[in-house]
One Martini backbone bead per residue (centre of mass of N, CA, C, O) as a GRO file, in nm:
protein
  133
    1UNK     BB    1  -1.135  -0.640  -1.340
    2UNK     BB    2  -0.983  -0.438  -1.525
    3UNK     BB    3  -0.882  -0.285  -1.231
    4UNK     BB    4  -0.724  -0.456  -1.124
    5UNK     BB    5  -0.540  -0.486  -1.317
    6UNK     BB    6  -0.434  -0.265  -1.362
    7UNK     BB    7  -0.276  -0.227  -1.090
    8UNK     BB    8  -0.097  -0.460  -1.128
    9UNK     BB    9   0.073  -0.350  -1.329
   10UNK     BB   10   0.129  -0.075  -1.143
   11UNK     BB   11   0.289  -0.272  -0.938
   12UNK     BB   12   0.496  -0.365  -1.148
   13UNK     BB   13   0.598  -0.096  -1.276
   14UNK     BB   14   0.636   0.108  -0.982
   15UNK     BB   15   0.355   0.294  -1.009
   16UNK     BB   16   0.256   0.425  -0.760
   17UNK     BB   17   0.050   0.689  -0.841
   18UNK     BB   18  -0.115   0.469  -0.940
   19UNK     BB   19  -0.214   0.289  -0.750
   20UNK     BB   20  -0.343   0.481  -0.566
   21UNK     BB   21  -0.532   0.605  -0.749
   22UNK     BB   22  -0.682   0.347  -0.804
   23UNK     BB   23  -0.745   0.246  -0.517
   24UNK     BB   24  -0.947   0.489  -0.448
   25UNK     BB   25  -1.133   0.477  -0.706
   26UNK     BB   26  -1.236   0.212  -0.611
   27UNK     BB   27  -1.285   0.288  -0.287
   28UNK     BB   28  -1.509   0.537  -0.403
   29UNK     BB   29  -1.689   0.351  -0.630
   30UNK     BB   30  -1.737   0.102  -0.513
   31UNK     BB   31  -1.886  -0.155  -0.392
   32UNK     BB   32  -1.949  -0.399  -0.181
   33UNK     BB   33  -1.627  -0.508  -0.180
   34UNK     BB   34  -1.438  -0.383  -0.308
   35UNK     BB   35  -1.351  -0.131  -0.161
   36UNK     BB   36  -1.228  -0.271   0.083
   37UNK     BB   37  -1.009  -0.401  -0.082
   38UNK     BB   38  -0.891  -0.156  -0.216
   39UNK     BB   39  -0.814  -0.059   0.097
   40UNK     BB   40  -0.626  -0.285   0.168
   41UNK     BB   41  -0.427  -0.319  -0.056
   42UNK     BB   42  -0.313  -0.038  -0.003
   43UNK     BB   43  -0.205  -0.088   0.285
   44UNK     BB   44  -0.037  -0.289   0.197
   45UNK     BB   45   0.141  -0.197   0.018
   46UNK     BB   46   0.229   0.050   0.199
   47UNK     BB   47   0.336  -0.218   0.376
   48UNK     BB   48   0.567  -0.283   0.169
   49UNK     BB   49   0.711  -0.091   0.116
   50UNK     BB   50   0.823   0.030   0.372
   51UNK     BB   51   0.988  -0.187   0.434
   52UNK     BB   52   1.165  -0.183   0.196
   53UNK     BB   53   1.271   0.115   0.288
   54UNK     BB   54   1.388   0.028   0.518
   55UNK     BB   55   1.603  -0.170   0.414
   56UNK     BB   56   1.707   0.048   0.145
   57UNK     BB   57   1.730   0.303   0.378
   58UNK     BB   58   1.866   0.570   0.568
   59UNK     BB   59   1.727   0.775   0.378
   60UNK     BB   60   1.468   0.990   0.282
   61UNK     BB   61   1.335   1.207   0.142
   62UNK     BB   62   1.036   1.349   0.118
   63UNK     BB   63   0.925   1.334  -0.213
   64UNK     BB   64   0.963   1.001  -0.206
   65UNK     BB   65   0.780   0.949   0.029
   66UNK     BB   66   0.517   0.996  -0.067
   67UNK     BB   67   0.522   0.864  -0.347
   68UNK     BB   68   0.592   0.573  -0.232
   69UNK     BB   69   0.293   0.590  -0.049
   70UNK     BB   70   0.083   0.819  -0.157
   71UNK     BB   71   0.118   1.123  -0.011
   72UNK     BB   72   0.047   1.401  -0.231
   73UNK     BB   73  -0.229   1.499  -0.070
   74UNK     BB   74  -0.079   1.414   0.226
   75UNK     BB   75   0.118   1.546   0.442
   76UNK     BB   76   0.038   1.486   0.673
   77UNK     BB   77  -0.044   1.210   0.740
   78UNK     BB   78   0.193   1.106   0.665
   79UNK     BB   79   0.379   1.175   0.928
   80UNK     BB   80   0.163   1.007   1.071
   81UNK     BB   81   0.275   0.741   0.965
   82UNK     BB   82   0.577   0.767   1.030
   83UNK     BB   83   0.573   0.786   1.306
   84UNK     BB   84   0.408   0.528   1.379
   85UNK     BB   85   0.666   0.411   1.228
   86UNK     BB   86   0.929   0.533   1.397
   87UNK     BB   87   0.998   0.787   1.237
   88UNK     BB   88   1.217   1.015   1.124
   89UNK     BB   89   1.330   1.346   1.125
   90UNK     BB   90   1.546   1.546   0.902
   91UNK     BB   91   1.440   1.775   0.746
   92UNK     BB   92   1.381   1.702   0.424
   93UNK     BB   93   1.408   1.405   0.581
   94UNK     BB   94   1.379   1.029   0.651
   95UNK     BB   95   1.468   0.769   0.913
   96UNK     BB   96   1.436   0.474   0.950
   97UNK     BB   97   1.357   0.241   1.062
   98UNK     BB   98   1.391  -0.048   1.216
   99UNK     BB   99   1.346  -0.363   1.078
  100UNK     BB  100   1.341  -0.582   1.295
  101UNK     BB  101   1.156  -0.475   1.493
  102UNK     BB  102   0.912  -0.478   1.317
  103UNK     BB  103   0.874  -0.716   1.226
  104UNK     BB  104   0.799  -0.845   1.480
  105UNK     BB  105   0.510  -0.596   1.490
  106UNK     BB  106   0.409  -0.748   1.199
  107UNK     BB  107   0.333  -0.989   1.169
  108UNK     BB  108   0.059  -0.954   1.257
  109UNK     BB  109   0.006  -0.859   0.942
  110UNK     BB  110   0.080  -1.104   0.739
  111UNK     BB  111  -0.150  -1.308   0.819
  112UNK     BB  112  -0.359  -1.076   0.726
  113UNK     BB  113  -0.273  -1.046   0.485
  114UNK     BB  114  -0.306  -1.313   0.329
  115UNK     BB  115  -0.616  -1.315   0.345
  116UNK     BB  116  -0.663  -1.096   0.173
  117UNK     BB  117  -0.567  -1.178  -0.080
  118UNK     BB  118  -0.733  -1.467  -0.085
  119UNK     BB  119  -1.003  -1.283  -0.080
  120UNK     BB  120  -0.941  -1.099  -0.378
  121UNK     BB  121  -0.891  -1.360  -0.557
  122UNK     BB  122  -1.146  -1.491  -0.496
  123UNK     BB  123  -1.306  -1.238  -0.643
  124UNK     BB  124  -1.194  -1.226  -0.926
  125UNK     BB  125  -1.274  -1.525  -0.989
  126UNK     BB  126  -1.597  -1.480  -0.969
  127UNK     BB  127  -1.608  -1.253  -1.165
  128UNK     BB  128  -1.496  -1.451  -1.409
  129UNK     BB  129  -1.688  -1.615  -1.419
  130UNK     BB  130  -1.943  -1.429  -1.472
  131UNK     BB  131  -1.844  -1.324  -1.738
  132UNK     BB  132  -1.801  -1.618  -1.877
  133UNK     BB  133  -2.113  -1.692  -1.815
   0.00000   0.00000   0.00000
């Protein structure tokens, strides 16, 4: 529990590599259902950024990007992550996907995002529980 607390804060100060390395950390070392929720966790939160920064730059450094999505130890993935989602290379810089387009295609996952959260909730008051009781 006081680790998903720990990340929810490093959400809140916009800590990225803090953010990803505790869930990785805990997608690695925690046993199911944990682990798996650890993964899906980053997996929204990396596209809750990406929207973000789709809405918010025409431009990104190529830097900017790693940190902001969490790809510091893996330079070839990012390309790979952002190829798929339409962005493009420019020098040492990516120019965001447009947000209109993406928005559409992103729907269902927004439901399948929101079911997550509900289930991490839910795992986290369990255990809140269990603590306490």
């Amino acid at each position: 529990l006081s680790q998903l607390w720990s990340v929810g804060q490093s959400m809140i100060r916009l800590d990225y590599a803090n953010v990803y390395n505790q869930l990785s950390t805990l997608e690695q070392q925690s046993t199911p259902p944990l682990n798996r929720f650890a993964l899906e966790l980053k997996t929204s939160f990396r596209l809750q950024i990406l929207r973000l920064l789709e809405r918010s730059y025409d431009v990104l450094r190529n830097k900017e990007c790693t940190v902001r999505l969490g790809f510091e130890q893996n330079q070839k993935e990012m390309e790979r992550f952002l190829y798929q989602k339409s962005w493009e290379r420019s020098g040492d810089s990516w120019l965001p996907a447009i947000a209109d387009k993406l928005d559409e295609d992103n729907e269902d996952h927004r439901q399948l995002d929101d079911n997550k959260i509900q289930n991490l909730t839910e795992i986290v008051n369990f255990l809140e529980e269990k603590r306490l009781s």
